[in-house]
C-alpha positions in Angstrom: 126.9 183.1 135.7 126.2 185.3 132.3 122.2 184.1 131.7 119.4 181.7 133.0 118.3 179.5 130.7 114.7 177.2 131.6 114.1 173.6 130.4 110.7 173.2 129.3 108.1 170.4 127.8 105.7 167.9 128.1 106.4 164.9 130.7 108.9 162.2 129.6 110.6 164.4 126.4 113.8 164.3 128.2 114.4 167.4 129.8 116.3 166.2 133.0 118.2 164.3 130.8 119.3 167.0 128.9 119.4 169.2 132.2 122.2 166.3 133.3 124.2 166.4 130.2 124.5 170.7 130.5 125.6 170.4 134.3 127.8 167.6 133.8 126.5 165.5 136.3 123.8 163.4 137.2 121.6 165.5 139.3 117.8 165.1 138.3 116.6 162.4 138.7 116.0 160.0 135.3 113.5 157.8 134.5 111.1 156.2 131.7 108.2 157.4 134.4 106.2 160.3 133.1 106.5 163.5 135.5 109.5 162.4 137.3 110.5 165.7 138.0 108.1 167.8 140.0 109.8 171.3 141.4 112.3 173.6 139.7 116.0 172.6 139.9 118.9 175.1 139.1 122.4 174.3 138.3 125.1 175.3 136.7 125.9 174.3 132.6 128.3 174.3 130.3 128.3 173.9 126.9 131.4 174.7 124.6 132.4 177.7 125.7 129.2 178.9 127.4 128.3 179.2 131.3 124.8 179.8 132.4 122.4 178.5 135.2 119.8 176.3 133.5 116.6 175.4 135.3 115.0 171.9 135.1 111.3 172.2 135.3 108.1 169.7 135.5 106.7 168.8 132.4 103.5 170.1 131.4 100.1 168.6 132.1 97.1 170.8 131.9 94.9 170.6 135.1 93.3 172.8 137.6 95.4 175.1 139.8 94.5 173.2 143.4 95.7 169.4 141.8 98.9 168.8 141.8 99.5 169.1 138.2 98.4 172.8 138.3 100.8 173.6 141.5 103.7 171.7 139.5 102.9 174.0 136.8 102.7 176.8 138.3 106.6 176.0 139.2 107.3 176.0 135.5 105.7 179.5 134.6 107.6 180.7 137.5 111.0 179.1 135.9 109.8 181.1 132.7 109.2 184.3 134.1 112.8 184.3 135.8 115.4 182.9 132.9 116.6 184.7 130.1 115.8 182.4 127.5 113.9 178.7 127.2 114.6 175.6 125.6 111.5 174.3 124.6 112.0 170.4 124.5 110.1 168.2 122.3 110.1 164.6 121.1 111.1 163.4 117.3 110.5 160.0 118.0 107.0 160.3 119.4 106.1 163.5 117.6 103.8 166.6 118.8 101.0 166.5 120.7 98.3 169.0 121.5 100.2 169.8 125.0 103.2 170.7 122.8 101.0 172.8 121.0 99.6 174.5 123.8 103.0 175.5 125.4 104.3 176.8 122.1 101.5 179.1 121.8 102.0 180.1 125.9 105.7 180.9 124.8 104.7 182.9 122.1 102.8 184.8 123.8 105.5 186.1 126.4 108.0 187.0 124.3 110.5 185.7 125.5 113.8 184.4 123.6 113.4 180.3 122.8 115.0 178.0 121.3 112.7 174.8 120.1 115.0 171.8 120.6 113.6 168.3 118.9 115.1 165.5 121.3 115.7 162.0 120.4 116.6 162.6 117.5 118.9 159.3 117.2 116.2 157.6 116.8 114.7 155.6 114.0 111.9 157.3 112.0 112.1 160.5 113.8 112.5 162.7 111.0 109.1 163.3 110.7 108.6 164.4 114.4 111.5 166.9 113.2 109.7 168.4 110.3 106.2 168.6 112.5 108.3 170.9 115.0 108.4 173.5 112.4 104.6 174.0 112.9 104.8 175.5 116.6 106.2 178.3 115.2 109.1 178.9 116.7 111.9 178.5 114.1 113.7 175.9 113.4 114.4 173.3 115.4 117.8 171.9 117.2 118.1 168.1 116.7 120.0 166.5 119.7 120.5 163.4 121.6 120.7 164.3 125.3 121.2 160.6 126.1 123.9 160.4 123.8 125.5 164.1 123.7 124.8 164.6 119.8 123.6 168.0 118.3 125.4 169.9 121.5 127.4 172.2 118.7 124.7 173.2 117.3 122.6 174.1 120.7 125.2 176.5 121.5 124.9 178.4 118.3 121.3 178.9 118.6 121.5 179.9 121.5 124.1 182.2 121.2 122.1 183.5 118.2 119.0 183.8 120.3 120.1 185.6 122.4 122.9 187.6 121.6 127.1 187.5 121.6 126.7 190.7 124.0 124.5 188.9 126.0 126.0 185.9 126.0 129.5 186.8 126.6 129.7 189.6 129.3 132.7 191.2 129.7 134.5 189.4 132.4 135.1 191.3 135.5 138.1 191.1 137.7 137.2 189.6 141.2 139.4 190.8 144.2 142.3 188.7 145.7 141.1 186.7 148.7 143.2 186.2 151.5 143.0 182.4 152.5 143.6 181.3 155.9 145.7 177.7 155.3 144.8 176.8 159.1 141.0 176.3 158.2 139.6 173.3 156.8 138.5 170.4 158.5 141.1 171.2 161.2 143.4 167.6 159.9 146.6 169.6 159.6 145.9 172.1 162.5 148.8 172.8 165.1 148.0 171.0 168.1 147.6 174.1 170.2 145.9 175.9 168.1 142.3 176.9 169.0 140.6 178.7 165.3 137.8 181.7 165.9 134.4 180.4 164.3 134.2 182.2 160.8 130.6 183.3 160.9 130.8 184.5 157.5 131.1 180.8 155.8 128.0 180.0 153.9 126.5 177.3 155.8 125.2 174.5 154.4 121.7 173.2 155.5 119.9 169.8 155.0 116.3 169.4 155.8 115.2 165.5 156.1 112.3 163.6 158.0 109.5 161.4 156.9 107.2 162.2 154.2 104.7 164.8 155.3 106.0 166.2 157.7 106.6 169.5 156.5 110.0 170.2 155.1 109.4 172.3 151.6 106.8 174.2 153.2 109.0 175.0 156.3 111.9 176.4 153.4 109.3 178.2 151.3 108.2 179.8 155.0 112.1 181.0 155.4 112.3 182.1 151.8 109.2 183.9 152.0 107.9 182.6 148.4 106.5 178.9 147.2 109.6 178.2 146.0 109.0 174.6 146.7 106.1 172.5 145.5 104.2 171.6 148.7 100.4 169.7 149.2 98.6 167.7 151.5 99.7 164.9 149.5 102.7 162.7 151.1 106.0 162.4 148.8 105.7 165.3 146.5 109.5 165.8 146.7 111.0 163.6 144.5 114.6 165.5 143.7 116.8 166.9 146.3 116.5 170.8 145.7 119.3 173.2 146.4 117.7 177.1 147.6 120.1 180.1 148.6 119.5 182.5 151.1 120.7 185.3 153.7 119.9 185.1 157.3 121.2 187.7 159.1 123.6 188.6 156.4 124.8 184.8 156.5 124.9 182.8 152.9 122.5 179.9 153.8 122.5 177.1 151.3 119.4 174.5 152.1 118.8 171.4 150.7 114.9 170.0 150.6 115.0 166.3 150.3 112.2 163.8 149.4 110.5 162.0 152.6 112.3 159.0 153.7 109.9 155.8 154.7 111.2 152.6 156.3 113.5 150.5 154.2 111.2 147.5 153.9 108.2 149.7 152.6 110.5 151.1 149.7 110.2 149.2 146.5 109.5 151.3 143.5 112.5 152.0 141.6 111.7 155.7 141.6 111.3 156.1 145.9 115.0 153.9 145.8 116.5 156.8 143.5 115.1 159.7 145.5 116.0 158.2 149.0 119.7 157.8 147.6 119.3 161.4 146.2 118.4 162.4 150.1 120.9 160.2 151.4 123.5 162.2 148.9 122.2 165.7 150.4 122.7 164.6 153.7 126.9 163.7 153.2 127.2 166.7 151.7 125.8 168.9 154.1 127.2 170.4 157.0 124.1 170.2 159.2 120.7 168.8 159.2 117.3 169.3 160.5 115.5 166.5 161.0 111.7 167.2 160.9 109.5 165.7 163.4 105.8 165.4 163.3 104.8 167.3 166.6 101.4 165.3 165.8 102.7 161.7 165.9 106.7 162.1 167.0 109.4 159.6 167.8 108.5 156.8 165.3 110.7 154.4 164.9 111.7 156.1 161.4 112.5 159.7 163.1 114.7 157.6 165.7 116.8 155.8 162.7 117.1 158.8 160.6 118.6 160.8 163.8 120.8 157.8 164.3 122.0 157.7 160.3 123.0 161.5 160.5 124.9 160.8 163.9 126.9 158.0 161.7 127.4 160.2 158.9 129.3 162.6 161.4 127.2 165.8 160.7 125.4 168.4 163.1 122.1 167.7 164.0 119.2 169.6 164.9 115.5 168.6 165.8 112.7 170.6 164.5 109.3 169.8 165.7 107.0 171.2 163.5 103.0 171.6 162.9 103.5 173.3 166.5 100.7 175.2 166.2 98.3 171.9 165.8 99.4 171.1 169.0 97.0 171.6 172.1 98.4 171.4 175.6 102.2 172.5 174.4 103.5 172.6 177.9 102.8 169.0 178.6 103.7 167.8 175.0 107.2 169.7 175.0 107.9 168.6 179.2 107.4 164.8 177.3 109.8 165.1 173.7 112.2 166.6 176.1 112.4 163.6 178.2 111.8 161.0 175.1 114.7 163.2 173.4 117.0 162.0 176.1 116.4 158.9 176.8 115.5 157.3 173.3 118.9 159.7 171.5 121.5 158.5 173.9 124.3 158.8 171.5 123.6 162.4 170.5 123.2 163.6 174.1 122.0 167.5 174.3 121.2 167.4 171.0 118.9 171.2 170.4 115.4 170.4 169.5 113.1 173.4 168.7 109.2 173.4 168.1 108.3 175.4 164.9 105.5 175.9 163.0 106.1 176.0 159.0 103.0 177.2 158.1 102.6 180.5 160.6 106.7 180.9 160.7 107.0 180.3 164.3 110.0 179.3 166.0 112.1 179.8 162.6 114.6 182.4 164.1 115.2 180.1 167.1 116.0 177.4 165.0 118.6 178.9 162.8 120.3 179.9 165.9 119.7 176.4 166.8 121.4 175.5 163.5 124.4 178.1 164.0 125.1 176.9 167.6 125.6 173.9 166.5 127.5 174.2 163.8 130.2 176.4 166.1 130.1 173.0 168.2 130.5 170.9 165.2 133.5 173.0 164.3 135.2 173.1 167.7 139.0 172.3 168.3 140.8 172.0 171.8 144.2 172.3 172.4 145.9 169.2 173.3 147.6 170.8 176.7 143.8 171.4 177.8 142.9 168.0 176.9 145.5 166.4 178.3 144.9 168.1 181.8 141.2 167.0 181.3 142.7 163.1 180.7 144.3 163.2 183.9 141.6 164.4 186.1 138.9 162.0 184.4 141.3 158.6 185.6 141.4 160.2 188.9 137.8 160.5 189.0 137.1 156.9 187.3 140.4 155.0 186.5 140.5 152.9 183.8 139.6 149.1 184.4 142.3 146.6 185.0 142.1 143.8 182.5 143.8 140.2 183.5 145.1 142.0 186.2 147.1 144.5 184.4 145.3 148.2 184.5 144.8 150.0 181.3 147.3 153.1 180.6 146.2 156.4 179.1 149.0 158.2 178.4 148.3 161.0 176.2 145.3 162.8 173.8 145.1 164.9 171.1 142.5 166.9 168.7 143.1 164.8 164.9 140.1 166.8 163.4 137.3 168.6 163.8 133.5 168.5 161.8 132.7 166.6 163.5 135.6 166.4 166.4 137.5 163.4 166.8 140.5 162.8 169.4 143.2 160.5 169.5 144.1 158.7 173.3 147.4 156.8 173.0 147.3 154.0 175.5 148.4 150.5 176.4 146.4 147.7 174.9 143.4 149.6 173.0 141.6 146.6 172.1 141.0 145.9 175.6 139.9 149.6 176.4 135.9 148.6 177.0 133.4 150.4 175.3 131.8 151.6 178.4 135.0 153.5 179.3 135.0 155.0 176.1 131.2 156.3 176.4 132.6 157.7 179.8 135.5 159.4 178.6 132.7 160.9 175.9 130.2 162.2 178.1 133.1 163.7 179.8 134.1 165.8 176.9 130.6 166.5 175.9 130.0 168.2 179.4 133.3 169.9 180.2 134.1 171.4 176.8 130.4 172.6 175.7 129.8 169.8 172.9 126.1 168.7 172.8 124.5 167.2 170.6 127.6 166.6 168.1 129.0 163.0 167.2 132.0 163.2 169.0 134.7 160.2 167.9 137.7 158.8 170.0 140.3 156.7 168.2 142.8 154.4 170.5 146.7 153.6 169.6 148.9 151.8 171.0 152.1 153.8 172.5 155.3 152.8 170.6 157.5 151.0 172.7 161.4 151.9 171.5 162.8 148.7 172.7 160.6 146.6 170.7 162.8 145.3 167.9 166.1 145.4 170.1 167.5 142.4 170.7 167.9 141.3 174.0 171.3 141.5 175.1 173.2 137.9 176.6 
């Protein structure tokens, strides 16, 4: 990206909006509520023939630094400080206010590049708003519709004469040729035999999830070393699902913080339905996810169900049990989640559970082994003649059950994919393969080729029988 550009502005002017219009997508959340938006979100705009990062920010509210209107502030100002330029957002319609007034004069003050922009400008009888925006100071403004893409022309020129052609449109710089391995992937169109080396270069990427409260922006601020995250004792602060880069261990790490997620039934504002479906969103696109326990109050009925909904969704799962270092008598607590962990998460057997601490950063470098172990499992693939060895020996140990007196065939089994790994069993009659055989056959891979705490999925067809649509001869 050439520049970073911030969004900034009172609550409710319609900065995410405008945010959503520049990326191209609908990722901040959007809604009539004041002060939706509460942390910093970056993404990547376009607009004509420009490319920058742009930063969606909390709106302005004057209050003390320890209330959470100063902290969400405080996220702004950093937003400032970092971009190259800001587009200060205002309303036509409604007009100025003394809080537009106030963050004009702030602007001013740093001397930064910015570009007033007078939104809502669509609408009836906000001409006057317009004209009132030439009092703040800061030239004149751009009238646009972010609801309705109008004015997005004439954006681009200011900000192109804000800050610069040079400065605007670096010279581009020739990127090396990459060498792509056509074997990678998801592992669908992998020879059978073929066993791929885990590529520990990959960026990763990293959801955190859990209930509200339980920790998760302060356990990524405690990895990024920074309050990147806007964190409290107050439960729910997290409204958006924010995207933070970082290296571990020379690593690209790419973590998601996603808002708490109560039970279903206790969800009915409009707003809590939009962020869970924002988390729920995070989760499908990641690769892995930590799901954060309480170490306080653990295994409620929500942490059980939100292990469960990952396992479903097919990614790698990791627990993290954090506020560790509230915990008393450790040895006795940790001797009991370990036994709870097996007997309550049957179908992620061996699932890795580590006890952190996001406030002191303990435990943290376990866990992101924790995070890469798993994803090496996640990615495994094993070659059908080892698989096929290991389908022989597991009827011998357990055959499979007879059914109306016929017995059940397994014939042969391959790798279709990995991430997470699924196998194909070719048999006689799959519908009448019981599930319990199936859980068997499972465990069995689980144990003999090192897959804990991965879904693992097992598909049945029937074997083609070539005499099937001959006709009988008389």
């Amino acid at each position: 990206m050439n520049f970073t550009v911030a969004i900034v502005g009172r609550p409710n002017v319609g900065k995410s909006t405008l945010f959503n219009r520049l990326v191209g997508k609908k990722l901040a959340l959007v809604d009539d509520t004041p002060g939706v938006t509460r942390d910093r979100r970056p993404g990547d705009a376009k607009l004509v023939d420009l490319r920058f990062t742009i930063i969606d920010t909390a709106g302005l509210e004057q209050s003390g630094p320890e209330t959470l209107q100063g902290r969400m502030w405080l996220q702004t100002e950093a937003a400032i400080d970092e971009a190259d330029l800001t587009l200060f957002v205002v309303d036509a319609k409604y007009g100025l206010t003394p809080a537009d007034e106030t963050l004009g004069e702030m602007l001013r003050r740093r001397g930064k590049p910015v570009v007033l922009v007078a939104n809502k400008s669509e609408a009836k009888g906000s001409d006057g708003g317009y004209y009132d925006a030439f009092t703040l100071g800061l030239g004149e403004p751009v009238a646009i519709s972010a609801e309705h893409g109008q004015g997005m022309i004439d954006l681009r020129d200011a900000i192109v004469a804000a800050l610069g052609e040079d400065r605007a449109f670096p010279p581009e710089i020739d990127e090396p040729e990459i060498n792509v391995d056509l074997r990678g992937g998801d592992g669908d169109d992998v020879d059978d035999d073929y066993e791929p080396e885990y590529d520990d270069t990959k960026p990763l990427r990293v959801a955190i999830i859990g209930r509200p409260n339980a920790g998760k922006s302060t356990l990524i601020n405690r990895f990024l070393g920074e309050d990147r995250l806007l964190t409290g004792p107050e439960a729910g602060i997290t409204r958006d699902s924010i995207s933070v880069e970082w290296d571990w261990r020379g690593r690209t790490i790419k973590m998601f913080d996603t808002a708490g997620m109560r039970k279903k039934a206790r969800v009915q504002e409009k707003l809590e339905k939009l962020s869970v479906a924002d988390s729920l969103r995070s989760i499908r696109f990641a690769e892995s996810v930590v799901i954060v326990f309480d170490a306080t109050i653990p295994f409620e009925k929500q942490d059980l169900q939100l292990v469960d909904l990952v396992a479903r969704e097919g990614r790698a799962a990791i627990l993290a049990f954090n506020k560790w270092d509230l915990v008393e008598d450790t040895q006795a607590l940790l001797a009991d989640l370990r036994e709870k962990t097996e007997r309550l998460l049957p179908q992620v057997r061996g699932i890795r559970a580590v006890p952190i601490a996001g406030q002191t950063g303990y435990g943290l470098d376990k866990l992101m082994q924790s995070i890469i172990d798993t994803d090496k499992t996640w990615n495994r693939r094993v070659s059908t003649a080892k698989l096929n060895k290991w389908l022989e020996s597991q009827q011998i140990q357990h055959p499979p059950p007879a059914v109306s007196g016929r017995r059940l065939k397994l014939k042969y089994m391959t790798q279709v994919k990995a991430r997470p790994p699924g196998f194909m069993i070719s048999c006689t009659r799959p519908e009448s393969v019981p599930e319990s055989y199936i859980r068997y056959l499972t465990n069995g891979l689980r144990a003999d080729f090192q897959m804990p705490g991965v879904p693992i999925r097992i598909h049945l067809r029937a074997s083609e029988n070539p005499f099937e649509n001959r006709k009988k001869k008389r």
